[in-house]
C-alpha positions as CSV (number, residue, x, y, z in Angstrom):
1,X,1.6,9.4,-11.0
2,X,-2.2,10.6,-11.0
3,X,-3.4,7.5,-10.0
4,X,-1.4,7.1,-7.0
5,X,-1.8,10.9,-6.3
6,X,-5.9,10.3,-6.1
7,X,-5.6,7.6,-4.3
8,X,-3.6,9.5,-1.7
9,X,-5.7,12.4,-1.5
10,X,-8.7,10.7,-0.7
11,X,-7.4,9.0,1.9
12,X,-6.3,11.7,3.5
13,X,-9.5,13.2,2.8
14,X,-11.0,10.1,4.6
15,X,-8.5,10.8,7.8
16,X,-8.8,13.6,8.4
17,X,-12.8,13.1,8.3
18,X,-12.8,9.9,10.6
19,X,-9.3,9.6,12.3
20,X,-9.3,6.4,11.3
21,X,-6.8,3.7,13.5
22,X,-5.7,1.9,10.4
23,X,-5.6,1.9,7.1
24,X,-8.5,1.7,4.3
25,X,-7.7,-1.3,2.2
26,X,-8.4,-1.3,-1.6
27,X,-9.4,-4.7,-3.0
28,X,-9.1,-6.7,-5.9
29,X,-10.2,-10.2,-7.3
30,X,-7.5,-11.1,-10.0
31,X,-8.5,-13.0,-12.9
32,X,-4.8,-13.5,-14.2
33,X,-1.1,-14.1,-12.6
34,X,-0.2,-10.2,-14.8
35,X,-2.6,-8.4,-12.8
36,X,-0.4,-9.6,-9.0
37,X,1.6,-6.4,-8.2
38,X,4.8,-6.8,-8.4
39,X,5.6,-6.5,-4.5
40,X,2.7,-8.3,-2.9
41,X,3.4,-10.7,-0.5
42,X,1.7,-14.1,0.1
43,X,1.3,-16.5,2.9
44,X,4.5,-18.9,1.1
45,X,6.7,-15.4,1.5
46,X,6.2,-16.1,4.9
47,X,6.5,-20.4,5.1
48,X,2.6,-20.6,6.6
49,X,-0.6,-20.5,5.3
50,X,-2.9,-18.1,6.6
51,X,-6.3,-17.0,7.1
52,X,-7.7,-14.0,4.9
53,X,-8.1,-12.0,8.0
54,X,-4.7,-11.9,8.6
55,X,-3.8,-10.7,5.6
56,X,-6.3,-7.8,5.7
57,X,-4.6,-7.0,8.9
58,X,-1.3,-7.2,7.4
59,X,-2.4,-4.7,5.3
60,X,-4.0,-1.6,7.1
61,X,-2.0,-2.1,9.7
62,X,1.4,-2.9,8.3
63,X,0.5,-1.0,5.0
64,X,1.7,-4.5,3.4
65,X,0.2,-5.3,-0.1
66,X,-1.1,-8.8,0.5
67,X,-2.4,-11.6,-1.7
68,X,-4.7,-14.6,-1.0
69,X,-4.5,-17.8,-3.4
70,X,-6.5,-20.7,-2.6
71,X,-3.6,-22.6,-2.1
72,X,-2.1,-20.8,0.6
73,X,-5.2,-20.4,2.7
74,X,-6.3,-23.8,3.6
75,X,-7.0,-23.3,6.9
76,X,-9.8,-21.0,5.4
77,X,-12.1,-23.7,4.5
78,X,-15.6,-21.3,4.6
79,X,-14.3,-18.5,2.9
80,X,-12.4,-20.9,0.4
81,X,-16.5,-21.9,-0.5
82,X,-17.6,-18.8,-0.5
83,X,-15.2,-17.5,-3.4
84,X,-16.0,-21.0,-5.5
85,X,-12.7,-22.3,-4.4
86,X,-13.3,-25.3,-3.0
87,X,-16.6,-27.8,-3.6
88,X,-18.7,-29.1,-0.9
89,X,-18.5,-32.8,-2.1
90,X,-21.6,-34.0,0.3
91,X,-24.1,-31.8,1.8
92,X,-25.1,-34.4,3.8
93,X,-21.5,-34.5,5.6
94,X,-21.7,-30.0,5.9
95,X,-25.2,-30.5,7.5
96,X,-23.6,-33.3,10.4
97,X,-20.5,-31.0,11.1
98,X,-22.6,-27.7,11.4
99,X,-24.9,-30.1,14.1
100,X,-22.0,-31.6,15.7
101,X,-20.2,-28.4,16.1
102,X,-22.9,-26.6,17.7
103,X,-23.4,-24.1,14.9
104,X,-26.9,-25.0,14.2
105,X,-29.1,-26.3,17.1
106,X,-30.5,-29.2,15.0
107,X,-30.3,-31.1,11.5
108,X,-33.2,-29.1,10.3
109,X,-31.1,-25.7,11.2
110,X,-28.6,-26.8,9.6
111,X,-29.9,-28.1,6.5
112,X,-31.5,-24.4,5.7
113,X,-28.0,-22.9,6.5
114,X,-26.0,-25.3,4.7
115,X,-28.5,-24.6,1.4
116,X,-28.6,-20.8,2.2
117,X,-24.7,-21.6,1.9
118,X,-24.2,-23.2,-1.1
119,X,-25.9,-21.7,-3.5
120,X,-24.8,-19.5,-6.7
121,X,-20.6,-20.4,-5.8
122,X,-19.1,-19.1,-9.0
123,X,-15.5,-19.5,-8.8
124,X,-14.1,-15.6,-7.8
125,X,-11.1,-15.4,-9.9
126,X,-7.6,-16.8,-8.9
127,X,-7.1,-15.1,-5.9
128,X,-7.5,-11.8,-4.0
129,X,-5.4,-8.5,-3.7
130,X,-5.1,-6.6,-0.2
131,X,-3.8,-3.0,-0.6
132,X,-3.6,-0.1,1.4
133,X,-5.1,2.7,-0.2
134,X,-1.2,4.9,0.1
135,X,0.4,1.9,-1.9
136,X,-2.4,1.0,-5.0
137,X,-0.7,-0.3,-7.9
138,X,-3.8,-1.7,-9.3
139,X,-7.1,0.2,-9.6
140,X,-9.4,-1.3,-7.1
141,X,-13.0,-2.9,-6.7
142,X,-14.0,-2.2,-3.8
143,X,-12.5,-0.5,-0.3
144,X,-12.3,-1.9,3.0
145,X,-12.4,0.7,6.0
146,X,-12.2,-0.2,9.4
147,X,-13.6,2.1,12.7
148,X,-15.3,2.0,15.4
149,X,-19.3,2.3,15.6
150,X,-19.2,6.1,15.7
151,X,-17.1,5.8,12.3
152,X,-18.9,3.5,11.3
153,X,-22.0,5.6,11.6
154,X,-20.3,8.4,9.4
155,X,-19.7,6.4,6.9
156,X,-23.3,5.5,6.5
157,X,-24.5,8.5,6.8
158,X,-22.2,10.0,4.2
159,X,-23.0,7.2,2.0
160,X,-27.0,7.8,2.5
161,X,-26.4,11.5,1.8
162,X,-25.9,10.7,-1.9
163,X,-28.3,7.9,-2.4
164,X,-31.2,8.3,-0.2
165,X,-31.6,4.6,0.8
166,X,-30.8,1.9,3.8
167,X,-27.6,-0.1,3.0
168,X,-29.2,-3.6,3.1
169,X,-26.5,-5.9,4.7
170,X,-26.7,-9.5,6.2
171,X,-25.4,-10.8,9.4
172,X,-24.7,-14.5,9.8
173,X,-22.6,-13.8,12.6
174,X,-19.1,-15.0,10.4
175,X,-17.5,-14.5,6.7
176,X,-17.1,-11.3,7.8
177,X,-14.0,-11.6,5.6
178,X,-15.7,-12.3,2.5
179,X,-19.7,-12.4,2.2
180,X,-19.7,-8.5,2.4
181,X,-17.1,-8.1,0.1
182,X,-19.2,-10.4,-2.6
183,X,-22.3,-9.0,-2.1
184,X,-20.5,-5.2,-2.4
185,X,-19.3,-6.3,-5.5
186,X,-22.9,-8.5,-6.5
187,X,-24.6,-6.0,-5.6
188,X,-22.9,-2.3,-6.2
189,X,-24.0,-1.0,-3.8
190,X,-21.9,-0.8,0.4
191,X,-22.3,-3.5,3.1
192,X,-22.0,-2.9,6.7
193,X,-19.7,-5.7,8.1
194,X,-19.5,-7.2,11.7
195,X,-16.2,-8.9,12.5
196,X,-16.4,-12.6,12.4
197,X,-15.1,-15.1,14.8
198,X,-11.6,-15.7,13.1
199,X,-11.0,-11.7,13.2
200,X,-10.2,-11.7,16.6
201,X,-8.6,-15.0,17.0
202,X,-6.6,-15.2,14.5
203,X,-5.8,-11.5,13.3
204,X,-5.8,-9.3,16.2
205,X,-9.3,-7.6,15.4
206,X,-10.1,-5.4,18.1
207,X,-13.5,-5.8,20.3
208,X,-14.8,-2.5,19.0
209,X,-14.2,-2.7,15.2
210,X,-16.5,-2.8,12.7
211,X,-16.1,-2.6,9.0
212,X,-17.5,-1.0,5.7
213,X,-17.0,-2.0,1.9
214,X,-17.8,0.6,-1.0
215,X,-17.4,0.2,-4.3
216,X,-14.5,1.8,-5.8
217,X,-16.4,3.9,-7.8
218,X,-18.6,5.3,-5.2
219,X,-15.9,6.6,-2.7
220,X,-15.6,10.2,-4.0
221,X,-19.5,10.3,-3.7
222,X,-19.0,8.9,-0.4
223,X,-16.5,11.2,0.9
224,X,-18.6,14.1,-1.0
225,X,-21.4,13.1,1.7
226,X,-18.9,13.1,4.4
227,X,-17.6,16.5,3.7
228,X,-21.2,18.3,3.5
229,X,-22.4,17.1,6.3
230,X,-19.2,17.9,8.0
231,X,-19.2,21.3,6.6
232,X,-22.8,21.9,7.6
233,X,-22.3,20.6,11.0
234,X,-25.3,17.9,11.1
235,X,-22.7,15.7,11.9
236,X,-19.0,14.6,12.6
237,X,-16.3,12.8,14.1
């Protein structure tokens, strides 16, 4: 149909501009049980639970459609905050385990951390849809593409081209899986993403990958920026 067929040919629009490795991902917050496609698997489909990481790689690399519920990715406990899934019950308790675990050097570290953390939660929905960009079923939110630095860059550039501004992105040095996700979809506007611990660990996240979220609606203006820079030459992959 036409929305598959658009999906499609922007991402080969997006391949053959950045030879990407693996697959763009669209994503999607669901609200409601209707809006799971029909053929998404979930961590119970496969008698674990698992980290949100792993199901993004599930999906650009496998070209699986993947879907986190809060009940199925336990082991998850930071992002499960992040998205309002779970409540911090005692700050005082968050502010001894980021000491004791070396996250933060000292109590007072980890006191501005764990209130940095905590605020404006709102619960995200019921769960979250992973789907490569070949298989949508469900118009997207936002897309995930992974590359390495040099793709990276492209995409920046190409997404500069057509607003004329930095991206402003944060770096806490984890959530990659999640905090540039929400702010993409707080904000509008794309979020340069490191990689955070877990990536590697747990889903085979390679050393040199970096990732980039757009806003749905902003990839053909994206991939417009791409293509005239690649056409003029300034620059290219």
């Amino acid at each position: 149909d036409t929305f598959m067929s658009t999906w499609e040919e922007r991402l080969t629009r997006l391949n053959d501009l950045l030879k990407l490795e693996t697959s763009p991902v669209g994503i999607r917050i669901i609200k409601e049980e209707k809006e799971i496609p029909p053929k998404a698997r979930r961590p119970s489909d496969l008698k674990q639970k698992m980290a949100l990481c792993q199901l993004v790689t599930l999906s650009r690399r496998l070209g699986w459609t993947t879907l986190a519920l809060p009940e199925e990715i336990e082991v998850c406990f930071f992002p499960l905050i992040a998205l309002g899934w779970r409540q911090v019950k005692s700050k005082a308790d968050m502010v001894e385990w980021l000491t004791e675990a070396r996250y933060c050097r000292d109590r007072e570290v980890a006191r501005c951390r764990t209130e940095d953390f905590l605020k404006e939660r709102p619960r995200m929905g019921m769960g979250v849809v992973y789907s490569p960009l070949s298989k949508l079923t469900i118009e997207p939110e936002t897309v995930l593409i992974y590359g390495n630095p040099a793709q990276i860059l492209r995409l920046i550039r190409g997404y500069v081209n057509f607003t004329g501004l930095p991206i402003q992105s944060s770096f806490l040095g984890g959530l990659g899986c999640v905090e540039p996700l929400l702010a993409c979809r707080r904000t509008g506007q794309a979020q340069v993403a490191v990689p955070g611990n877990g990536d590697p660990i747990f889903a085979m996240t390679n050393d040199h990958e970096m990732a980039f979220h757009v806003p749905s609606g902003q990839v053909d203006d994206l991939l417009e920026g791409l293509e005239k820079e690649h056409a003029a030459g300034i620059s290219r992959y």
